[in-house]
VEXDREN-2710 file (C-alpha; in Angstrom, 1 decimal):
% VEXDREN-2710
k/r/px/py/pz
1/UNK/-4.0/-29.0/-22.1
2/UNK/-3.0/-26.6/-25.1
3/UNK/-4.1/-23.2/-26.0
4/UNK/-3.1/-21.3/-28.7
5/UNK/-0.7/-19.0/-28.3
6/UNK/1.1/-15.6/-29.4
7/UNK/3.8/-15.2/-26.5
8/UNK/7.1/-15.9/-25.4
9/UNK/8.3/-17.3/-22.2
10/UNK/11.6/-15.7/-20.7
11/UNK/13.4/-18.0/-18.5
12/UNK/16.3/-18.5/-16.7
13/UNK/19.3/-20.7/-15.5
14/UNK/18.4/-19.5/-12.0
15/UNK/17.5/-16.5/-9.6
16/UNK/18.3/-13.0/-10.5
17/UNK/19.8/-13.5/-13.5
18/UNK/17.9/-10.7/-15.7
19/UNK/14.5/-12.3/-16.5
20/UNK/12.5/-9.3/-15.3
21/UNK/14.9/-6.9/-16.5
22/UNK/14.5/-8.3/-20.1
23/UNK/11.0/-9.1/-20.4
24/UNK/10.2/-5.1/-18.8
25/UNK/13.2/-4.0/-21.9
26/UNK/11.0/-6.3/-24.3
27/UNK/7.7/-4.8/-23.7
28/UNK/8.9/-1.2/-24.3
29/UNK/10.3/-2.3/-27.3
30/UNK/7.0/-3.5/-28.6
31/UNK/5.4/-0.3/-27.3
32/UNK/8.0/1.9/-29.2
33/UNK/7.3/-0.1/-32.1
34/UNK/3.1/0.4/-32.0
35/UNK/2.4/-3.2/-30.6
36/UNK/-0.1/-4.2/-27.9
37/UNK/2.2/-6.6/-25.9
38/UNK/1.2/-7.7/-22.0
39/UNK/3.6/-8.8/-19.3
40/UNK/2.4/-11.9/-17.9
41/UNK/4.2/-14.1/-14.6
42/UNK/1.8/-17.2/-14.0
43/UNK/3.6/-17.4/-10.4
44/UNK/5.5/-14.8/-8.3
45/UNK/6.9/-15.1/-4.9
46/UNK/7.7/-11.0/-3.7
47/UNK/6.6/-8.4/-1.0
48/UNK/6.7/-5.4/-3.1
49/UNK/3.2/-5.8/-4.8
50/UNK/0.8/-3.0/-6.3
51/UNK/-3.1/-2.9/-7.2
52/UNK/-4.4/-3.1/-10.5
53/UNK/-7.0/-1.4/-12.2
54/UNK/-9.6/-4.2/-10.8
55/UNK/-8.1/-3.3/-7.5
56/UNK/-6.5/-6.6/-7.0
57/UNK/-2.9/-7.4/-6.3
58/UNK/-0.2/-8.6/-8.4
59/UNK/3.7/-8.6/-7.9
60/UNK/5.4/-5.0/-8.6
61/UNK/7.6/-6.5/-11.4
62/UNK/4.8/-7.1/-13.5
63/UNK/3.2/-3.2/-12.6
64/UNK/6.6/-2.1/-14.0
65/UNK/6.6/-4.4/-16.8
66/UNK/3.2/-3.1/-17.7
67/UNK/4.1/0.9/-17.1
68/UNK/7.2/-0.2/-20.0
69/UNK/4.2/-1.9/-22.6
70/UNK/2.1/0.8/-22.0
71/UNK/-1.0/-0.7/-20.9
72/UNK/-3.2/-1.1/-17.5
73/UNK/-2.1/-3.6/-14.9
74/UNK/-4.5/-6.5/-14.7
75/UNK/-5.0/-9.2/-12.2
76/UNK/-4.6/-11.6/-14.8
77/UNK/-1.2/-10.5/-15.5
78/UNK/0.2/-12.3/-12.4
79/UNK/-2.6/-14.6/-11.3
80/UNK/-0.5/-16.0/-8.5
81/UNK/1.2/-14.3/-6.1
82/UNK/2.9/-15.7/-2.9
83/UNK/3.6/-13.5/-0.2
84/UNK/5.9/-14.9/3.2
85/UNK/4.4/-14.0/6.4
86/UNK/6.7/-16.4/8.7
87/UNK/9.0/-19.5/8.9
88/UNK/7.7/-21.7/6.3
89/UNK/4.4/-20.0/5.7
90/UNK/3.1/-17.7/3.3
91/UNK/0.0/-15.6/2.1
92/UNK/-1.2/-17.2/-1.0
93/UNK/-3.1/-14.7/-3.9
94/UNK/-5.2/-15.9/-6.4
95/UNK/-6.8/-13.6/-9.0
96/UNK/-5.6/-10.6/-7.2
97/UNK/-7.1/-11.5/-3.7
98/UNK/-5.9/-13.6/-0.9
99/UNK/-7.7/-16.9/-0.1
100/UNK/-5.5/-18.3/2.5
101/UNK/-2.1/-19.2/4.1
102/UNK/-0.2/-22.4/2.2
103/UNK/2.9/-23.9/4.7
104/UNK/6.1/-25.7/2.6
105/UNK/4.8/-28.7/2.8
106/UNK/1.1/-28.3/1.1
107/UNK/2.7/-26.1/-1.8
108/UNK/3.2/-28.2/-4.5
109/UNK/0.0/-29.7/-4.3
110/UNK/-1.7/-26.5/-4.4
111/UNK/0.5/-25.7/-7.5
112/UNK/-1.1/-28.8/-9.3
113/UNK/-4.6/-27.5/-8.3
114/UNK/-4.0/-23.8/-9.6
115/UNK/-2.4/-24.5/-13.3
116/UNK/-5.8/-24.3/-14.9
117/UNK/-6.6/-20.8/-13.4
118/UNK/-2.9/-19.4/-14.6
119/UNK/-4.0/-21.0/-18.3
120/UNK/-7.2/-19.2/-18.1
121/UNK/-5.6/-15.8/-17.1
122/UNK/-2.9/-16.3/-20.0
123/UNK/-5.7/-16.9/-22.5
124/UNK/-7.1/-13.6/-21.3
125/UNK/-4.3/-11.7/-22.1
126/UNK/-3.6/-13.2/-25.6
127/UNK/-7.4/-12.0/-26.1
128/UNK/-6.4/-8.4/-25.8
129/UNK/-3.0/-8.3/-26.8
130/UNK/-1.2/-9.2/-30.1
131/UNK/1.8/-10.8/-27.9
132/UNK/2.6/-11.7/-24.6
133/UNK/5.4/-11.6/-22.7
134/UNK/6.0/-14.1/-19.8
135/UNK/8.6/-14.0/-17.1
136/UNK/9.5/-17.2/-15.9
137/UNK/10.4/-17.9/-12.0
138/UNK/13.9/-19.1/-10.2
139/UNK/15.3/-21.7/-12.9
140/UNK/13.6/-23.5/-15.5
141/UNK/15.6/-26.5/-14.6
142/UNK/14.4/-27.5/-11.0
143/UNK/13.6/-31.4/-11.7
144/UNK/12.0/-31.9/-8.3
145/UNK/9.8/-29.0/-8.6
146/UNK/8.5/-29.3/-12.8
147/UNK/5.4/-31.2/-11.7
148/UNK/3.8/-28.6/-9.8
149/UNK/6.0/-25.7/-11.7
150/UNK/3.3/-22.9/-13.0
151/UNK/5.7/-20.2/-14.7
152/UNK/8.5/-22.1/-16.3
153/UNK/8.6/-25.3/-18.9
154/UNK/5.0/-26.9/-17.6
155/UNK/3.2/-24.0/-18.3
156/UNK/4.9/-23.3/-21.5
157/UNK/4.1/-26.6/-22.7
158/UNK/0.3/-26.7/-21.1
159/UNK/0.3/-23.5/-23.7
160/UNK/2.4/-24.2/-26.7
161/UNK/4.5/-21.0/-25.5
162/UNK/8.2/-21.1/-26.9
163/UNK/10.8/-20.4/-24.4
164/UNK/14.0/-18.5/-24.6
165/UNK/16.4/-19.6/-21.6
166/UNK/18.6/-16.1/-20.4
167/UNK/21.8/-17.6/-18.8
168/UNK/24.3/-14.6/-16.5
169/UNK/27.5/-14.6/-17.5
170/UNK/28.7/-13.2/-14.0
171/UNK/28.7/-16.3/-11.4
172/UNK/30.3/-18.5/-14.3
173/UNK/29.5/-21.2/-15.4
174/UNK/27.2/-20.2/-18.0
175/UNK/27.6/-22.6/-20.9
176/UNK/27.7/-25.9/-18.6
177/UNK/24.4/-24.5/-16.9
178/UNK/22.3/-23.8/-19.8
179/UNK/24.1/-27.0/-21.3
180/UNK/22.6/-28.6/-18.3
181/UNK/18.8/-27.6/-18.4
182/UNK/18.8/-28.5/-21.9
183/UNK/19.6/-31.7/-21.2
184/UNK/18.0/-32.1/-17.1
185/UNK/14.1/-31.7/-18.7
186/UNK/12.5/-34.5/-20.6
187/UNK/11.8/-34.2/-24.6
188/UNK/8.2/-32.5/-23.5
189/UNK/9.4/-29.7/-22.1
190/UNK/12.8/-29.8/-24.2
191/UNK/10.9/-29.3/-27.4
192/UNK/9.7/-25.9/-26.0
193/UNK/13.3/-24.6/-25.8
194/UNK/14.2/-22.4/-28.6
195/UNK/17.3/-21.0/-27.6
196/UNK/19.3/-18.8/-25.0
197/UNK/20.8/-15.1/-23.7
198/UNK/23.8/-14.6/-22.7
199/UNK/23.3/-11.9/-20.0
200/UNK/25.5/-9.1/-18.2
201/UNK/28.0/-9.2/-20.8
202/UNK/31.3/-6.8/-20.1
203/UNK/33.4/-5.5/-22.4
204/UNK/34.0/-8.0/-25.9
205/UNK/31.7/-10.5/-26.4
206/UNK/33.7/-11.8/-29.2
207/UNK/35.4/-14.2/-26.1
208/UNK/32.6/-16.0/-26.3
209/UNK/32.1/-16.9/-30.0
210/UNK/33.7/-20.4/-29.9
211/UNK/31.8/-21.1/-27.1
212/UNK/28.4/-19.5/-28.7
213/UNK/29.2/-21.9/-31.5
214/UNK/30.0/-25.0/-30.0
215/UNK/26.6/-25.0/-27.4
216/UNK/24.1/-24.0/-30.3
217/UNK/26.0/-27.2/-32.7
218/UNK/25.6/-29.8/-29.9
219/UNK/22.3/-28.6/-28.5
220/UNK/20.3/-27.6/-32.2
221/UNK/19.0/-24.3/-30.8
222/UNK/20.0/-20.8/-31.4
223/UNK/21.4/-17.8/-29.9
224/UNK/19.4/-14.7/-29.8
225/UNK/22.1/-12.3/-28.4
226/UNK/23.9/-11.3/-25.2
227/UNK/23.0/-8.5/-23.0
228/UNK/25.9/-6.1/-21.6
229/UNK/26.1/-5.0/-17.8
230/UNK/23.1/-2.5/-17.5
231/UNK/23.6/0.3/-14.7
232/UNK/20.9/2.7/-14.4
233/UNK/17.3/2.9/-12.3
234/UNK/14.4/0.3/-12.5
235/UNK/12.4/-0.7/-9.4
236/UNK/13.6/-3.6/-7.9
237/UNK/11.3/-6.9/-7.6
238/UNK/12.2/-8.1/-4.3
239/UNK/14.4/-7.6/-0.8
240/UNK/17.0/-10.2/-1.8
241/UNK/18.1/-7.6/-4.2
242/UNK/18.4/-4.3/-1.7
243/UNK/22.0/-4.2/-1.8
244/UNK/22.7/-4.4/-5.0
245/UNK/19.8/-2.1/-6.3
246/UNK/21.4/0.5/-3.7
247/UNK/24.7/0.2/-5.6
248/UNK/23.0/0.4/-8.7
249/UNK/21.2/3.3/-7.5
250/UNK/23.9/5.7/-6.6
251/UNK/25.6/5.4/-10.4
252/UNK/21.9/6.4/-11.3
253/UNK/22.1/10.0/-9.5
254/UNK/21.0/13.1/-11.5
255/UNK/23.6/15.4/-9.8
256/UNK/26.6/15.3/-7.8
257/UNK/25.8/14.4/-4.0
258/UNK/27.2/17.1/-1.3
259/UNK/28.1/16.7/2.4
260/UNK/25.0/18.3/3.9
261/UNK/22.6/16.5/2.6
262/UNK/19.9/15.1/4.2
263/UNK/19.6/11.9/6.2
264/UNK/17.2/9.4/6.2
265/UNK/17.0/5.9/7.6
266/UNK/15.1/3.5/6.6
267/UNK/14.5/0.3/9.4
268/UNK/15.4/-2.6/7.6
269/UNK/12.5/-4.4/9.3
270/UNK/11.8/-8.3/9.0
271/UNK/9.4/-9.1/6.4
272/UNK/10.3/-5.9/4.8
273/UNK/7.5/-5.0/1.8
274/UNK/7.4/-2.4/-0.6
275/UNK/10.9/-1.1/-0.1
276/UNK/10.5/0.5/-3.8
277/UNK/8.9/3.5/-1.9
278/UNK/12.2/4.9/-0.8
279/UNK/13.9/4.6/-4.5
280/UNK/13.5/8.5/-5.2
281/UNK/15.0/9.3/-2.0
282/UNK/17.9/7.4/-2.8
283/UNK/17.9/9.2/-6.3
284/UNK/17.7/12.6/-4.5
285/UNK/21.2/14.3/-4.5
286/UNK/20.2/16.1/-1.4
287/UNK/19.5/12.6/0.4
288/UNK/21.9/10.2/2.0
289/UNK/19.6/7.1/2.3
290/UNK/20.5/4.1/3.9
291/UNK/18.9/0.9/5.2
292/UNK/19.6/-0.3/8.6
293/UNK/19.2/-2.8/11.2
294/UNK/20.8/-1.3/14.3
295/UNK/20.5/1.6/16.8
296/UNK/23.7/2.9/16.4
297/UNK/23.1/3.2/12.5
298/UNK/20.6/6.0/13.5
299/UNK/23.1/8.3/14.8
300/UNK/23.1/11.6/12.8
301/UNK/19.5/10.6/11.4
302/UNK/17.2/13.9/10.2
303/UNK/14.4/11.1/9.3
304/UNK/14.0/7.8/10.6
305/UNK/11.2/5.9/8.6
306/UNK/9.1/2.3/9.3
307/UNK/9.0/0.7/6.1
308/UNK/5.6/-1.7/5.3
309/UNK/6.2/-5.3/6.2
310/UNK/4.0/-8.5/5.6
311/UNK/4.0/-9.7/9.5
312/UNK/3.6/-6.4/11.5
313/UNK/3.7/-8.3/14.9
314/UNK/6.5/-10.1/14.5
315/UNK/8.9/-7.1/13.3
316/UNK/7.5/-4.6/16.3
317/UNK/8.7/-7.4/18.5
318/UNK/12.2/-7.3/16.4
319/UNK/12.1/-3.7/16.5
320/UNK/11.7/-4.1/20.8
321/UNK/15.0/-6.5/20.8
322/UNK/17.0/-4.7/18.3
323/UNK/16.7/-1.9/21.2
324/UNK/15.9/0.5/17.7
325/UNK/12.3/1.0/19.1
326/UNK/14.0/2.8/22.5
327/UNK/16.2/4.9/20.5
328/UNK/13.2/6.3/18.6
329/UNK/12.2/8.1/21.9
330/UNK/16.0/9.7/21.7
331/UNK/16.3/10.5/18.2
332/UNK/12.4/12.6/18.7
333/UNK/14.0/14.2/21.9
334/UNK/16.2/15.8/19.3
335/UNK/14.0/16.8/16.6
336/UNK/14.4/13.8/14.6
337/UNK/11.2/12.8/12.1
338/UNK/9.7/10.1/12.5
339/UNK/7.7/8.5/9.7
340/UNK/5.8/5.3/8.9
341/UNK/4.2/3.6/5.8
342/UNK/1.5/0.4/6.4
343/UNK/3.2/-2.0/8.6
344/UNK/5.4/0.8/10.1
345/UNK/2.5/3.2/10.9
346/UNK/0.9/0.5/12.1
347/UNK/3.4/0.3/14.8
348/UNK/3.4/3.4/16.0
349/UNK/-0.3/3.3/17.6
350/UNK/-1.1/2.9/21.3
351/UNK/-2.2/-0.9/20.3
352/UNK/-2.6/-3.3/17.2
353/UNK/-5.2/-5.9/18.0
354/UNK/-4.0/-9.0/15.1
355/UNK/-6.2/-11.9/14.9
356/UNK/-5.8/-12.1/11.3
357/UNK/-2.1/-11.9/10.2
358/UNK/-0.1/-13.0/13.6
359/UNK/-3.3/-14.4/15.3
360/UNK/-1.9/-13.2/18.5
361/UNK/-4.8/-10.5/19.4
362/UNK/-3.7/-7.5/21.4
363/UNK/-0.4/-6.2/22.2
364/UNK/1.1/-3.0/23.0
365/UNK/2.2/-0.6/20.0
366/UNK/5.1/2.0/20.4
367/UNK/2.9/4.6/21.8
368/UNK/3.6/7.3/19.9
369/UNK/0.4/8.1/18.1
370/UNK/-3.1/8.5/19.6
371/UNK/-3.9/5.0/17.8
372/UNK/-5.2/2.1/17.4
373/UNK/-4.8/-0.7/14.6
374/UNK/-7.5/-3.2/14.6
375/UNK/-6.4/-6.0/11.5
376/UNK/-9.6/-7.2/9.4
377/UNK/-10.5/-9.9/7.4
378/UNK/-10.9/-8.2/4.1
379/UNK/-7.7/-6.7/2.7
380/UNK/-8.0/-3.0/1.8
381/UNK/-6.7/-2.5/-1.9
382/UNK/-6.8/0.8/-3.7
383/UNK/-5.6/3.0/-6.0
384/UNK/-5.5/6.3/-4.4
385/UNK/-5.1/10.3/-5.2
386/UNK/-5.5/13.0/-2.9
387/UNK/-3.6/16.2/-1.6
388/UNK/-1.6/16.7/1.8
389/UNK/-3.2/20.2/3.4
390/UNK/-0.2/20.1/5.9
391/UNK/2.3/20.5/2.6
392/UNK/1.0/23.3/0.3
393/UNK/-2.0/20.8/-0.6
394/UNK/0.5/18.8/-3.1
395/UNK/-0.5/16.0/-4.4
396/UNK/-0.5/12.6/-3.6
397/UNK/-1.0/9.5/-5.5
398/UNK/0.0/6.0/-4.6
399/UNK/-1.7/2.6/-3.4
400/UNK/-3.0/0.7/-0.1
401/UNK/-2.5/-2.8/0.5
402/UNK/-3.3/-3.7/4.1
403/UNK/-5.0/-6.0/6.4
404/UNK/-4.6/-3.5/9.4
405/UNK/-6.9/-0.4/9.9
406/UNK/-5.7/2.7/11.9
407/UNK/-8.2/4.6/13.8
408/UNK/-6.6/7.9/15.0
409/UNK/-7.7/10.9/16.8
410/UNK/-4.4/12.6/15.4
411/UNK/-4.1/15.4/12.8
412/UNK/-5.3/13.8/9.4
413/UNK/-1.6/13.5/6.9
414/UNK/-4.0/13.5/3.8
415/UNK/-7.5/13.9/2.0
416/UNK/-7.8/10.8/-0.1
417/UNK/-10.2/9.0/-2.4
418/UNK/-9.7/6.1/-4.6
419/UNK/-8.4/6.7/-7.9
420/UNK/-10.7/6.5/-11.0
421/UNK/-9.8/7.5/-14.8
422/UNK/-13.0/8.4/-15.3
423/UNK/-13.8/10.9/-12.9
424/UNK/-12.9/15.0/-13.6
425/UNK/-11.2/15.2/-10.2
426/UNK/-9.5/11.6/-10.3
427/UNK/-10.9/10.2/-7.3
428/UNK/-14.3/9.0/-6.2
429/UNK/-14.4/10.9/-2.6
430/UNK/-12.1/12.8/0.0
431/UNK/-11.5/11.1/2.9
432/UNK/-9.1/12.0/6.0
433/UNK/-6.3/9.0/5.9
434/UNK/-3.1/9.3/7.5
435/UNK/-1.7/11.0/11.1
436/UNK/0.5/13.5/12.4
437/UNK/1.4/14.4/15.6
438/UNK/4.1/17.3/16.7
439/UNK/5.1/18.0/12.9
440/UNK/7.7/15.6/13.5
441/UNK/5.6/11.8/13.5
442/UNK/3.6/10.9/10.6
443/UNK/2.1/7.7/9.6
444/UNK/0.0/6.5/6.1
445/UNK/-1.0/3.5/4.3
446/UNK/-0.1/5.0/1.3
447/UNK/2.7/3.1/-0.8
448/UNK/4.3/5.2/-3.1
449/UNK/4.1/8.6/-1.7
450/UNK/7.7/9.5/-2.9
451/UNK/6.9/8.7/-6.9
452/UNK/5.4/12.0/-7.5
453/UNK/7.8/15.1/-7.5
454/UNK/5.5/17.9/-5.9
455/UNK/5.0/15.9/-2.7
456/UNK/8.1/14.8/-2.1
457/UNK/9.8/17.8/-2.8
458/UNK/7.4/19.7/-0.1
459/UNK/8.2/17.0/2.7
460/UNK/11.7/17.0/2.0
461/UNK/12.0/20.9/1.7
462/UNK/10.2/21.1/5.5
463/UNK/12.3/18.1/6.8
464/UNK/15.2/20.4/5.5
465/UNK/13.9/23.8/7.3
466/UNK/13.1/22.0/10.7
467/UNK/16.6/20.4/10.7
468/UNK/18.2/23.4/9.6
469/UNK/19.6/21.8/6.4
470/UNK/19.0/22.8/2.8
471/UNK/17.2/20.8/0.4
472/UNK/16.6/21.6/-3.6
473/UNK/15.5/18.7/-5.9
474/UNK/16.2/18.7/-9.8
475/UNK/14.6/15.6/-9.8
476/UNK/12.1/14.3/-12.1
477/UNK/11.4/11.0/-11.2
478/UNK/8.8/9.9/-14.0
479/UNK/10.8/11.1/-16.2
480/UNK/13.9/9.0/-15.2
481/UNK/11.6/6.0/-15.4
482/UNK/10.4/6.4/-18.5
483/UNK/13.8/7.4/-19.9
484/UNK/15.3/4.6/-18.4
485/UNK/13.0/1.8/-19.7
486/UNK/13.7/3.6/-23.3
487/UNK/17.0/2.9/-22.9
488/UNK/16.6/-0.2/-21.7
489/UNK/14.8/-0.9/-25.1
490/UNK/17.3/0.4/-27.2
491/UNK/20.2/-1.3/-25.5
492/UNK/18.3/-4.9/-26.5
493/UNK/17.6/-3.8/-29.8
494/UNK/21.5/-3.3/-30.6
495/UNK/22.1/-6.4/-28.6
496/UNK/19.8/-9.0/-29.4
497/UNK/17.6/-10.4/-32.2
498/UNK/14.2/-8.9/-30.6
499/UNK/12.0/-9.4/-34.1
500/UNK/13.6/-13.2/-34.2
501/UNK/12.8/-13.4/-30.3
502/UNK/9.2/-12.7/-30.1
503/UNK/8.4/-14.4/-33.0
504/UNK/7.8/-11.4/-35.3
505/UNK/10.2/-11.6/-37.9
506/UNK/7.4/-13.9/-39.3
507/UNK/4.3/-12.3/-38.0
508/UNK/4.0/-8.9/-40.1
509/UNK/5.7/-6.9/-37.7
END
């Protein structure tokens, strides 16, 4: 199978060692520069996702990747995403929808059976777009795994995509690894290599000239660059990375942090999806954030929140042995808030009745909202904008993505509808969605409520009032995205080859 092509595939020696970070610093380089470049990720594995202008879902890396090229998220963008739900089990996605569990064992032939479709959703993209950018997954060098692989070397080669191999100078190592794939994959694959990155670069890179020198003479291929150490905000892709996107976060902060700021907790629950809701909390200088898997990490707390998680059952009855679900009752004794977003509000009802997710039917929610959360078979994905009566009317914006449907006889949180460009008002209708009970327990479906200043600030500034803290935000958290994906651009346009990279140095651009 060969298509033509007008992209380039960013791989890697291995996990998390800068692939998204790159390609999202690519595309906003080709936006600066006027072209109509895509992000594309044949195969993802992640639980923070987001829905695309289709309403479909795809993995968040390649939302962010698109917000950096400057064009609308499509399905096609990331046709398959895999989502774990258990112990060797996961949610498989195809097009933006789910069509099933696959377990371990059944994976790779499903992989073999789904190449064509991640072809056919590349070719869509090249279409529209003058380039393409594809991410590649984990390491291009997994041997045992190239026959089924649908985001590394096979699918380059099933589209005559050249591949650039990004290598991370931290672990060690780095020469002998790329060294190593080069030689690993057969001539097929091999002849899609066109050279490597050296990645997370500190201080002088001249160190590594001889080295440079002596891989690109025995290999043939060519060096496009290497990347310094970035510090500064961009959303995470996935819960492997929560520690080290927290360290990165508190570099990132717009203004000194004080002593009396508030404090929020965030349940580190099993599963845990979507965790890129809490990142402008953590930016706040007026928030203490932290994540946390034990009652005694509450202690102090002025807002405890229930994150989304893909297997809702399963972490309530982790909540129930951590002993964190009795504390709640405690911590609301004392005026603490309570909040919870999808899986988490999902929780809080009276009862969740699960033959969908868990399969395990009725059991007993933590009681604390007039509830109940019935789990259907079609997955509820939408875009949505609204306004929050019970907070000055701000605004709200942000996405669902759930399986579980809360019926409430609770205070209504919001007035929602689903987003839509096209209409005056931005949404389609105005819908009651959301609970709040007391002022101080609240539950939504809504991903993303934190992204948009005016809301946040409003929940924040009451939080503040009723714990008899202060809270002002200087804040902008748009802004700091945007600003940091320019930089991100600019900081691989003084480090590597870009026009040489993507092809263009030959292509009019």
């Amino acid at each position: 199978m060969s298509v033509p092509t007008n992209g380039v595939l960013i791989a890697g020696t291995g996990s998390n060692v800068g692939k998204s970070l790159i390609v999202t610093g690519l595309l906003r380089w080709c936006r600066q520069r006027g072209i109509s470049a895509a992000p594309f990720k044949g195969q993802n594995m992640a639980l923070n996702s987001a829905v695309t202008v289709e309403g479909g879902e795809v993995a968040r890396a390649q939302a962010v990747q698109a917000r950096a090229g400057g064009v609308e998220l499509t399905i096609a963008m990331n046709p398959v995403l895999i989502k774990p739900t258990g112990r060797e089990r996961s949610q498989l996605i195809v097009r933006g929808h789910p069509v099933g569990e696959i377990a371990t064992g059944r994976w790779i032939a499903t992989k073999r059976e789904l190449l064509s479709t991640v072809v056919a959703s590349y070719e869509e993209l090249a279409a529209h777009h003058e380039l393409v950018i594809a991410e590649g997954a984990g390491s291009a060098g997994e041997i045992n795994l190239l026959d089924g692989d649908l985001a590394n070397l096979r699918l380059a080669s099933a589209i005559g995509m050249g591949t650039v191999l990004v290598g991370d100078l931290e672990p060690g190592g780095v020469f002998a690894s790329i060294y190593g794939h080069y030689l690993l994959v057969g001539d097929e694959y091999r002849s899609r290599l066109r050279g490597f990155i050296l990645n997370r670069v500190r201080g002088d890179g001249m160190i590594l000239t001889s080295g440079i020198e002596e891989l690109t003479g025995r290999l043939g291929t060519e060096w496009f660059g290497n990347v310094p150490l970035i510090r500064g905000y961009l959303p995470g892709e996935d819960a492997l990375n929560l520690g080290a996107t927290f360290a990165d976060f508190e570099t990132a902060s717009v203004v000194p942090r004080h002593e009396h700021r508030l404090r929020v907790r965030v349940v580190e629950l099993p599963y845990l999806a979507n965790y890129t809701d809490f990142d402008p909390l953590i930016l706040e200088s007026d928030v203490e954030l932290r994540f946390v898997r034990r009652p005694d990490e509450l202690d102090g707390a002025d807002l405890v929140i229930l994150p989304g998680t893909k297997a809702t059952v399963a972490a309530l009855a982790w909540l129930r042995e951590s002993e964190i679900a009795a504390a709640l009752s405690h911590l609301l004794d004392n005026g603490v808030w309570l909040l919870g977003i999808c899986g988490g509000y999902q929780m809080l009802t009276e009862e969740i009745d699960d033959r969908i997710e868990s399969r395990v039917g009725r059991v007993d929610g933590l009681g604390l909202l007039r509830a109940q959360t019935v789990f259907g078979a079609e997955k509820v994905l939408a875009n949505v904008v609204g306004s929050a009566p019970d907070f000055g009317g701000a605004e709200v914006r942000g996405y669902q993505i759930h399986h579980g449907v809360v019926k409430t006889a609770e205070d209504p949180l919001f007035l929602l509808g689903i987003a839509d460009v096209g209409s005056p008002s931005g949404a389609t209708s105005s819908v009651p969605e959301g609970a709040r009970r007391d002022r101080q327990i609240v539950g939504t479906t809504v991903h993303g409520l934190f992204d948009h200043d005016d809301f946040r600030r409003r929940f924040l500034k009451e939080l503040a009032q009723a714990r008899g803290r202060s809270f002002e935000s200087k804040l902008r958290f748009g802004q700091l995205v945007e600003d940091s994906l320019d930089q991100l651009a600019e900081t691989l346009d003084a480090s590597l080859n870009v026009a040489r990279l993507l092809g263009l140095d030959s292509a009019g651009h």
